[in-house]
LODRENKE-151785 format. One record per atom (N, C-alpha, C): x, z, y. Coordinates in steps of 0.001 Angstrom, whole numbers, plus 500000, padded with zeros to 6 digits. Layout:
XZY ...
end
This chain:
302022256388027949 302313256294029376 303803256482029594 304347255227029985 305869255847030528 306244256602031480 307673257443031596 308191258277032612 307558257965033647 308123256649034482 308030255993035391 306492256381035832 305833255454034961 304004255325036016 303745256518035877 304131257824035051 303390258918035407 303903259527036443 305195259295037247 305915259865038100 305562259357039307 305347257956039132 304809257166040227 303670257600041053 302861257767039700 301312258018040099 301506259831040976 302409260280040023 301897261908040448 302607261425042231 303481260602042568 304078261023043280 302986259914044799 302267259331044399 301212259254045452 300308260336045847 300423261590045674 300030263136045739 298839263630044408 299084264990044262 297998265463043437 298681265488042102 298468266066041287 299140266677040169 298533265405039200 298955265158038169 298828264315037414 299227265111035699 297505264819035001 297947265492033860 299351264360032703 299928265131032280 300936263947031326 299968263671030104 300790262627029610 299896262063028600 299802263130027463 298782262817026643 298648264009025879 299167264131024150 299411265319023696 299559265336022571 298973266344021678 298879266096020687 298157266557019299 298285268604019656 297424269090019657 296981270740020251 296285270958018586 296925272355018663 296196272739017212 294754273342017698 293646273377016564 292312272352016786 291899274174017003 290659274153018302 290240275418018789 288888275877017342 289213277354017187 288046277812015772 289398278278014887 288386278396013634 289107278893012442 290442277740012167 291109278159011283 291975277170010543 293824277740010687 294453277294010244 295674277781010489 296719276428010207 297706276596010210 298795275429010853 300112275856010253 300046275205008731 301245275504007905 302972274906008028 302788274532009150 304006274490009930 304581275090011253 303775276004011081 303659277007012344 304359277865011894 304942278868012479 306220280004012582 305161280772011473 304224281435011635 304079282747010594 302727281922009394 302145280658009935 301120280330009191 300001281044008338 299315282434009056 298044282774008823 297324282598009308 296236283005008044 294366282639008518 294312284092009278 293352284157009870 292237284834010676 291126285099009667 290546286361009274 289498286630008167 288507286550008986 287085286160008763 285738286510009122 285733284986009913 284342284544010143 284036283888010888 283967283997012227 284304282664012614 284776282349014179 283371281451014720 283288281925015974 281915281349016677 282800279567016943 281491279102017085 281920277332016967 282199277056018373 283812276319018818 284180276087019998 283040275525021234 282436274442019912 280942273941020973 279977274911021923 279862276236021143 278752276565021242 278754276737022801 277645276367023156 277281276442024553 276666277920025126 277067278741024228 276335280087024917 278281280898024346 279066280394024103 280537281179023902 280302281678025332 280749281247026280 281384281577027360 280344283223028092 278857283134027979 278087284304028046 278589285366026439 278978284912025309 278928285765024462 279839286935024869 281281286011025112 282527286606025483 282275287504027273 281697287294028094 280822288081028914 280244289374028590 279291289067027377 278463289626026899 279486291289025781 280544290646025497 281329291481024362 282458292272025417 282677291167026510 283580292560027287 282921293297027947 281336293317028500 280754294194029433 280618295442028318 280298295173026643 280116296315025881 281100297328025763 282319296647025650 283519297014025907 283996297968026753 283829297572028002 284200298034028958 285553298947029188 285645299897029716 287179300616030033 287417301127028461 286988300953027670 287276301127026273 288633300050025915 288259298880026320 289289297651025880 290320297341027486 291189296835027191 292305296079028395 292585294861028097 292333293771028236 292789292677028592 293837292043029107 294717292012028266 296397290815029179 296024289638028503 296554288597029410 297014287533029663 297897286897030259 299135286078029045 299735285807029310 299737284355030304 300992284174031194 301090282959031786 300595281693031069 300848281984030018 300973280167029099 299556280022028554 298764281083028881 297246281198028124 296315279863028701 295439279285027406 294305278519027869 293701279455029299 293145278356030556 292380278749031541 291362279796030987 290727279274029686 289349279743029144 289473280938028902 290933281485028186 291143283132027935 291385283693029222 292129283082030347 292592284108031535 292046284066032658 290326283625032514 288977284005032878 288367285547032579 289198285811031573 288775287109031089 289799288353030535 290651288199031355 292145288812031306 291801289924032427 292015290870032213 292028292058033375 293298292024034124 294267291412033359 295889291436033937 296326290087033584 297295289244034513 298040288174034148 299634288394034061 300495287554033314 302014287916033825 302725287612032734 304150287788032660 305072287698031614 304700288519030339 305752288473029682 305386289503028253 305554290637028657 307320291213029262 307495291930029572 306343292920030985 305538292256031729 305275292824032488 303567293440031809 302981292313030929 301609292531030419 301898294169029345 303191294437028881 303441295406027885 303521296597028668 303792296619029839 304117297923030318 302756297910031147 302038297078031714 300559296925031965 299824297880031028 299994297662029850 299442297673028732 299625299696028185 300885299445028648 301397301248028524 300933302108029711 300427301275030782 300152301978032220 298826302892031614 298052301982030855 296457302196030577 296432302873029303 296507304058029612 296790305149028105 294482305756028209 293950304997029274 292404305470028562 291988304248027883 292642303350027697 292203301875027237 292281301699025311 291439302425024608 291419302488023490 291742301218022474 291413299661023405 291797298853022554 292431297984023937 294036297244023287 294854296685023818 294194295303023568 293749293766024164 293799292913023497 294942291813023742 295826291843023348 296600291030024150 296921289425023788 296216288254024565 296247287224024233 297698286553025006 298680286650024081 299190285987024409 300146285791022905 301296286132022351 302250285484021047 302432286813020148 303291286868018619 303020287956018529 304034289176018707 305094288647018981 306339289851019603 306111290173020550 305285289877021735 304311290459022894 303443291808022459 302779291390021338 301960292322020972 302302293275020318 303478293417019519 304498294077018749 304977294899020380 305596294420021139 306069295640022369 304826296578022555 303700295734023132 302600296857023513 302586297005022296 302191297511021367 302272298285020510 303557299497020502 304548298960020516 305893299971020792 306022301177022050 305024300064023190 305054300935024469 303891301812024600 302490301357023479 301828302530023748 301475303902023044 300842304279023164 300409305566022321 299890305778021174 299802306060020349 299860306374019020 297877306040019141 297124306469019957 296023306668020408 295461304857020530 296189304101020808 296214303046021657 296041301882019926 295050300918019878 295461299655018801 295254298518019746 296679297719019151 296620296932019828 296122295412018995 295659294126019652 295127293674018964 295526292351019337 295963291115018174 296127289746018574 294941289057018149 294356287973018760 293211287712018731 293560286734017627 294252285702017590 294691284731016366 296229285475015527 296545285699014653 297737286441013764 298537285270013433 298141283995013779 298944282827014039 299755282234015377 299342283005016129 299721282803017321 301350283544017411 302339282815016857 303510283371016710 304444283086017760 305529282710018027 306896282079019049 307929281338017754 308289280507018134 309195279656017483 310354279879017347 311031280320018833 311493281473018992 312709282341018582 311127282937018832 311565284948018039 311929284556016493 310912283701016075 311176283518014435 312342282276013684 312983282325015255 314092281323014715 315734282812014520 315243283967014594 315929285094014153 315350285929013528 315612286099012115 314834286356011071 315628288122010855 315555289109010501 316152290316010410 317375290286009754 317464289538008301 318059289535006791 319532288246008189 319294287470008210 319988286826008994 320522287151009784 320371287918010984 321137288893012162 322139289889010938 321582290826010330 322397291510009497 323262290859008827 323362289887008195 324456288703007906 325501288646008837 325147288032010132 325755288170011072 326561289332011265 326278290036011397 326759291428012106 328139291795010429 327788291444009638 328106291607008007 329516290938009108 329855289729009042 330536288690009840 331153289640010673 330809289461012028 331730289873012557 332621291581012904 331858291956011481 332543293018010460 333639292548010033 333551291832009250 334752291311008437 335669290848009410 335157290063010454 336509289446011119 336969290748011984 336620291744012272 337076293083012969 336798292482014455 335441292491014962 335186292611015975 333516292881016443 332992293919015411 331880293903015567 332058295736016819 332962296156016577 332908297372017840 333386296696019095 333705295769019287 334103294984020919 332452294661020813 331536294766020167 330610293827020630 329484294505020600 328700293793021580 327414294547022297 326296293395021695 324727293902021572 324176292951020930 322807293367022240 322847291516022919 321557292151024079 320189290620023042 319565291548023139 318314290821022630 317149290355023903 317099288477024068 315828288582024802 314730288911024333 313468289733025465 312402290284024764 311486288960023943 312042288094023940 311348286790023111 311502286967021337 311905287701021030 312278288571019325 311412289358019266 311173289284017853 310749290292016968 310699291995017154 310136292829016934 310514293979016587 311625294897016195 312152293955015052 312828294218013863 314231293909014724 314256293061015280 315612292577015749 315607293475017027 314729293771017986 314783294483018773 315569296239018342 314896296291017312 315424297505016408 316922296979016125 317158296198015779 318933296099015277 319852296227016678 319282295862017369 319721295857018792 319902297301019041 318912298131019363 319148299646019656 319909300118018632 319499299995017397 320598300818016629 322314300563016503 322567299064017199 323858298720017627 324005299035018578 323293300155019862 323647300340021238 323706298917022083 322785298236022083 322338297113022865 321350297462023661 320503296110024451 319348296271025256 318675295197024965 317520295363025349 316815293935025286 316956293500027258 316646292422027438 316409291614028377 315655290528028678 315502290296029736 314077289487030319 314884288384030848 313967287094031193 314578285857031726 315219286607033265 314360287652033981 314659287874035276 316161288643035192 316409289858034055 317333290821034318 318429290668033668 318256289158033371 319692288427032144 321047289383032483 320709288356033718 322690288986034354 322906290186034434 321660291916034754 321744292954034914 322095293218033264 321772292908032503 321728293289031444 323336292488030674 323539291420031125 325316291037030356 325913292021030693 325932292162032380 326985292885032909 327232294475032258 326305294867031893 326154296406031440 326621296038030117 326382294974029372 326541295166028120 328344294953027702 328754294050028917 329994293521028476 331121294954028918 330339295480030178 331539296864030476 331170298297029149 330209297675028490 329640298801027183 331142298240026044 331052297081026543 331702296509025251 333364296833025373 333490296867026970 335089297350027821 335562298708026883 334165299460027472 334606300976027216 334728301394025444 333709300161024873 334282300740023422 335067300272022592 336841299483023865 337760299419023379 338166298042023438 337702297012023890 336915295442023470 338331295464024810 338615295890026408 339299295487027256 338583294070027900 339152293969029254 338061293387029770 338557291647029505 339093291478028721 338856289846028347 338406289763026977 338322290731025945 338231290599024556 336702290979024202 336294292173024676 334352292816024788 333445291116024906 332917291758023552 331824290140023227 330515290534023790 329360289952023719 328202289754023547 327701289455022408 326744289568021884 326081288643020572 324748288672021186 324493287499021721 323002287351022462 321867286536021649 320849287252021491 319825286758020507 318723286415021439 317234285789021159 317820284403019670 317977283407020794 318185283484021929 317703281925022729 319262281871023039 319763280744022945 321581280158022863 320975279755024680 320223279247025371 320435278565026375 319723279316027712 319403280431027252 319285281710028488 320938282126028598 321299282739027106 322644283476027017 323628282374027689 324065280990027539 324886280416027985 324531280037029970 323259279972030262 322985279768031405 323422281094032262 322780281763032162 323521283444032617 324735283512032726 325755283293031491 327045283675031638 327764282952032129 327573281531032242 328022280505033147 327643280216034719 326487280647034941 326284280461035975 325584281985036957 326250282596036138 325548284381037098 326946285034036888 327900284338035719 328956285957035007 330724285259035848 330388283473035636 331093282645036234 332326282482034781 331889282522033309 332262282115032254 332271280745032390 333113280058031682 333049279189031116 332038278591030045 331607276988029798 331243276852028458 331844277166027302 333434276994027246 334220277619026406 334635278781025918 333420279836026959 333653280951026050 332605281362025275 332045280346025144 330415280453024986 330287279978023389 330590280335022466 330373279605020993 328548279823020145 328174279076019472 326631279224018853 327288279725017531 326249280412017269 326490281190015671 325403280596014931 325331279446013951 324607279180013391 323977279700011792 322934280884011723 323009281257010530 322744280764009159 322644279483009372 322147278800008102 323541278231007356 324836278379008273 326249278142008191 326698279117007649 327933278623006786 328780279824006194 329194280016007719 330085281606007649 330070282195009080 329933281877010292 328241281343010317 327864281018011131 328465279750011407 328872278915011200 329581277436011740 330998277561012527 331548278549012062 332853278925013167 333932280024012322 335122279277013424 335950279991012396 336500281228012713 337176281946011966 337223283674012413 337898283307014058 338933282378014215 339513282533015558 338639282077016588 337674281554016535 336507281144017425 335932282211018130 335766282909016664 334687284428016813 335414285041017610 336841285020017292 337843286602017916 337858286100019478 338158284189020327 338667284047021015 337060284142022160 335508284192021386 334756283834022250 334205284936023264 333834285332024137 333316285906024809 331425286459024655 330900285438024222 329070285141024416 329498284338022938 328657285067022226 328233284572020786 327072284418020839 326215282993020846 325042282740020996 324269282575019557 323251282549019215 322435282582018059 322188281198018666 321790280645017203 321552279336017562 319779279263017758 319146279540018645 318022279395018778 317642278896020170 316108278499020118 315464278204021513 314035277621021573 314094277493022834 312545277734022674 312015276007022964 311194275798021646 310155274711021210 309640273960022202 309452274671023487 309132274029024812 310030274056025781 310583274498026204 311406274710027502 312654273128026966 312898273383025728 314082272878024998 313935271238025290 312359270831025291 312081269011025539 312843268975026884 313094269596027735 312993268981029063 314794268258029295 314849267798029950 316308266586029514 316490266411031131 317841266201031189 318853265859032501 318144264579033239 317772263654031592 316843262212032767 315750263020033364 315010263725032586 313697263632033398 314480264404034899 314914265084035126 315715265455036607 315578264243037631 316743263415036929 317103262095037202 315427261122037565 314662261295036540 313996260216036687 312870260660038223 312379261750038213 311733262440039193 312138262754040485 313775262648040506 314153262554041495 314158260878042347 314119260306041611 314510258905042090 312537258108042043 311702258879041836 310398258510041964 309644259505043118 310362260476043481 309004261612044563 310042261729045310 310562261429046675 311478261560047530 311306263165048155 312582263828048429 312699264925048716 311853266279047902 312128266091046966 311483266811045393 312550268093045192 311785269130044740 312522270167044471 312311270613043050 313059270311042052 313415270639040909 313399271975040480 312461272513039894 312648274302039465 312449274653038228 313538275046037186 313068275114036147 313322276814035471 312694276826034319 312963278161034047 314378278014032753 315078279129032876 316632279027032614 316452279108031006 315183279066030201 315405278466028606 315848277296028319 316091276934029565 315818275061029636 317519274785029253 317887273733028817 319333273062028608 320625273163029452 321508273724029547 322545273974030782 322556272430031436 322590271315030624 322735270150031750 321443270114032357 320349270672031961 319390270553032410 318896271478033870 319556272336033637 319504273477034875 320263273350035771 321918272956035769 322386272967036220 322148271200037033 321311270388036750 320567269425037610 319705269943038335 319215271216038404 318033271536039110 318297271832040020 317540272363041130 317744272616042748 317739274513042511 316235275117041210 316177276289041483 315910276874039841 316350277569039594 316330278023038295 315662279427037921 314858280035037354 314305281185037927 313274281501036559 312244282768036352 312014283259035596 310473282562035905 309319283144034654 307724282516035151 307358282848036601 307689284426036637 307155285270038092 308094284696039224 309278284007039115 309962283655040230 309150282359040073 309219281863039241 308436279992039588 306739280432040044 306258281122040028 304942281415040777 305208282118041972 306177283034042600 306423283348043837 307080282344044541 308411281747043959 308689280468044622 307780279299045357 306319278812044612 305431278064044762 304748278811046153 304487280085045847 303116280749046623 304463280550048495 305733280800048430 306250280885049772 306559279397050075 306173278257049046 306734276834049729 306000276406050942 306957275747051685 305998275112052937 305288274220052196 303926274249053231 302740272957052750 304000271251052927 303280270608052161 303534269591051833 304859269115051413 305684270560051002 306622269769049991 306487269741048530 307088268755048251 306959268496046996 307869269161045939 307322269640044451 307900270647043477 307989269405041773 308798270033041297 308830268879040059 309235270308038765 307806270953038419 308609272131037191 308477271917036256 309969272605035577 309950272385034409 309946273704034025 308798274132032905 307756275034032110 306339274734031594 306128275390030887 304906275646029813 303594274891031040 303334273999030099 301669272922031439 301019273718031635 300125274785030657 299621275938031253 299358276317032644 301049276624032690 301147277653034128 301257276526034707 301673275405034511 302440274064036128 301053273873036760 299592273746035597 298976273078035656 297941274292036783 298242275030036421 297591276296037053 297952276585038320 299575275979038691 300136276646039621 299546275626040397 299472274091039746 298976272699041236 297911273132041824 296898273857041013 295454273880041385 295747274954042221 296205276106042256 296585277102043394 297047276686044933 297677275447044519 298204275013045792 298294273500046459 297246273134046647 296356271924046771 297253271003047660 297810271924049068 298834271610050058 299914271563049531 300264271337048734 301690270705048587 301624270045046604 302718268977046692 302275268026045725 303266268933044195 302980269105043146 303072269707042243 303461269027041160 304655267860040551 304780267308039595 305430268172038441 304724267661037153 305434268321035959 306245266983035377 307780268531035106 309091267363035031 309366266524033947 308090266753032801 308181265404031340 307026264925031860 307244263581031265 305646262491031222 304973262611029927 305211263838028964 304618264159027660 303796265653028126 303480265674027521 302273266793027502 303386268039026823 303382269858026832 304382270289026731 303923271731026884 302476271665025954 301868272805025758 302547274244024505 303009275027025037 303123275985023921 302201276060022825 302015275444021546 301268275262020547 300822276556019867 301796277646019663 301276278752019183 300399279340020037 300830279660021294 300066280931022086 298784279659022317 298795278661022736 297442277853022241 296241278003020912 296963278919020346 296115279421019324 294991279988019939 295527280997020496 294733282144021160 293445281085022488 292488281432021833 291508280209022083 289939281676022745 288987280999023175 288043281804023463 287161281744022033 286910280899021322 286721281587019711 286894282729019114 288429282559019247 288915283748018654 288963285193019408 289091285158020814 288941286219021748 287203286634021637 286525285974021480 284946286401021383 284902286907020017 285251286561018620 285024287124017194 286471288421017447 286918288348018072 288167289768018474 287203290783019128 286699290640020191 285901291507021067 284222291862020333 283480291076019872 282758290949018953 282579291950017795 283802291951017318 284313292422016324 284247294326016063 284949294467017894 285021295682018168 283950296124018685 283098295656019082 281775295986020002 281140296612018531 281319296132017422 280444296096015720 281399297267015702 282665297978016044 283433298667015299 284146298405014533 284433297153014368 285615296388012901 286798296056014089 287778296819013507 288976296636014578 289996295268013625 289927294162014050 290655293215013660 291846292668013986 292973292118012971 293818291513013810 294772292706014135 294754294019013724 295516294880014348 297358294989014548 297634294980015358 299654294808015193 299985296111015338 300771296576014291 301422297789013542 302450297488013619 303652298546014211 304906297811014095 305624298873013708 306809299132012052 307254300172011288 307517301163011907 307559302212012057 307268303481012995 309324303390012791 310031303261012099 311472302982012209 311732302096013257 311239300773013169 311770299611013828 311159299855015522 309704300733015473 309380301018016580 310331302202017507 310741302775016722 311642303944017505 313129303231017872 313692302407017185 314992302030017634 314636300684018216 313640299624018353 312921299058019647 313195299734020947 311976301055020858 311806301219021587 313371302536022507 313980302254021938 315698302890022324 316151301927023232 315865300517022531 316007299358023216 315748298979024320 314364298935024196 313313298722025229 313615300000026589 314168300815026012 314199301933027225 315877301914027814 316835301224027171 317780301042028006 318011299922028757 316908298778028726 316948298375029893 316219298415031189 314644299817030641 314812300137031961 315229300419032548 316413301008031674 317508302177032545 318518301075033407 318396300351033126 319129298934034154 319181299431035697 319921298974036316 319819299141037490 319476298165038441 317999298442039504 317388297519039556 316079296822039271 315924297358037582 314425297586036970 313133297975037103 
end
């Protein structure tokens, strides 16, 4: 299906699914081109079965205030039927820490999600991923051994004390940990800019002066450059990518010394398709269209948009639009697809004519949430996420200086 007729069509009203593409297959199996590529042990009930949907009924009523349920935004409909909580990562983790009688965490959504609740709860608390394949592309496009390289770097070039290291909560554990133990923070798509600004006057005071104090922003290059360009009022030019598969990183020591925002070269698998045409093309097919995308997305790509904003701002944005105007978002089909059906009165286009499903957290299937819950109802706690009681304490150093944000 081309751009065009799918834009066309959506734009005679009513959401229009995009054409589709290849979804890794619901049940057992694993996907050796996938970020962490594991199996799931034990048998998985068959996607067919026509009594799943009562089983999974049947396994949370046993359950009961024993287990908690998150669900993330990007989740199949079928899992967040049975989610006690919906929302970002960041918001399902501290959900997740609210409920200290909730003996089992299940959290369907990726697995550095499940790695925080784990960090944020109680020693008392297991938390549980329903597929151990269900990874981020991501988080695992910053590997631990690699950041430490880095940091090795801008050792040598003498500017690793000008520099502050803010991690989005879209990472690992481990990197979250390198972060606190460098006096960094982690940050959310919403608290980007609260979190540069603190990091770059961190970087003032430990000597850096206020044109020289870096950043080293992990792993997503096109949150860190969107923020600092368009919230800090940087330039692209102060903005350099650190590529670690490059001798020092792809750049030369005077790059490093002259840049401001040292970006990791990473990003995210979905947000990353969406392109300046499709802007272009949607604008010139749905008259008076409002463009909203979330800020993983491409700087030419955002900076075409009308509104740029986090998951929870693109679902509050929707819920205050007047009836019958028209929206064109760019994010995970999941939520777009979720958000049209919420809001019948006004027309809802998604901004590719390709299909633009998060493939990992698509793991997380009602199969696997029924042999998860199942599992525990029998007493076999499966799937469990353990995160190094080291990497969890300087995480969670992390994790606690940006509540300390102001604003938070």
């Amino acid at each position: 299906m081309s751009t065009g007729s799918t834009l066309l069509d959506a734009a005679r009203g009513g959401f229009v699914e995009p054409s589709s593409s290849a979804l890794l297959l619901l049940g057992q199996g694993r996907d050796l081109a996938s970020e962490r590529g594991v199996e799931c042990v034990g048998d998985l009930p068959a996607p067919s079965d026509p009594d799943l949907v009562e089983r999974a009924r049947a396994a949370r009523a046993a359950l009961g205030e024993r287990a908690f349920v998150l669900g993330h935004h990007y989740q199949r409909d079928e899992v967040i039927d049975f989610a006690d909580v919906t929302g970002d990562s960041f918001k399902l983790a501290r959900e997740a820490a609210a409920r200290p009688e909730a003996e089992f965490i299940l959290f369907c959504g990726v697995h550095f999600m499940a790695e925080s609740a784990d960090i944020l709860t109680s020693d008392a608390q297991q938390v549980v991923l329903p597929d151990l394949a269900a990874g981020c592309s991501m988080a695992d496009m910053a590997a631990i051994d690699q950041v430490e390289d880095a940091w090795d770097v801008l050792e040598e070039v003498g500017i690793a004390d000008s520099t502050i290291p803010v991690t989005y909560m879209n990472s690992s554990a481990a990197i979250k940990a390198f972060t606190g133990r460098h006096g960094g923070t982690v940050c959310t798509s919403s608290n980007a800019e609260v979190a540069l600004r603190w990091a770059f006057g961190r970087a003032r005071s430990a000597g850096g002066g206020p044109d020289t104090g870096k950043v080293l922003f992990l792993p997503d290059q096109h949150l860190g450059r969107n923020t600092a360009v368009l919230k800090l009022a940087m330039s692209t030019g102060d903005c350099v990518v650190f590529d670690p598969r490059r001798p020092n990183g792809g750049l030369t020591d005077a790059e490093l010394r002259d840049a401001r925002m040292i970006l990791w070269r990473g990003h995210c698998s979905v947000h990353g398709r969406f392109s300046a045409k499709n802007v272009s093309d949607v604008r010139a097919a749905v008259p008076d269209v409002n463009v909203l995308v979330h800020p993983e997305c491409k700087y030419e790509v955002v900076t075409a948009a009308d509104l740029v904003g986090s998951t929870e701002f693109i679902i509050q944005t929707l819920d205050a639009a007047e009836p019958g105007s028209s929206w064109a978002i760019g994010t995970e089909l999941n939520l777009v697809r979720r958000v049209a059906r919420a809001h019948p009165d006004k027309q809802v286009h998604y901004l590719d004519s390709t299909v633009c499903f998060c493939s990992t957290m698509n793991r997380i299937d009602l199969p696997h949430l029924v042999w998860a819950m199942e599992s525990l109802v029998a007493g076999r706690v499966v799937n469990r996420i353990v995160v190094d009681a080291d990497d969890a304490h300087w995480a969670r150093v992390a994790l606690d200086q940006m509540l300390a944000l102001p604003g938070i």
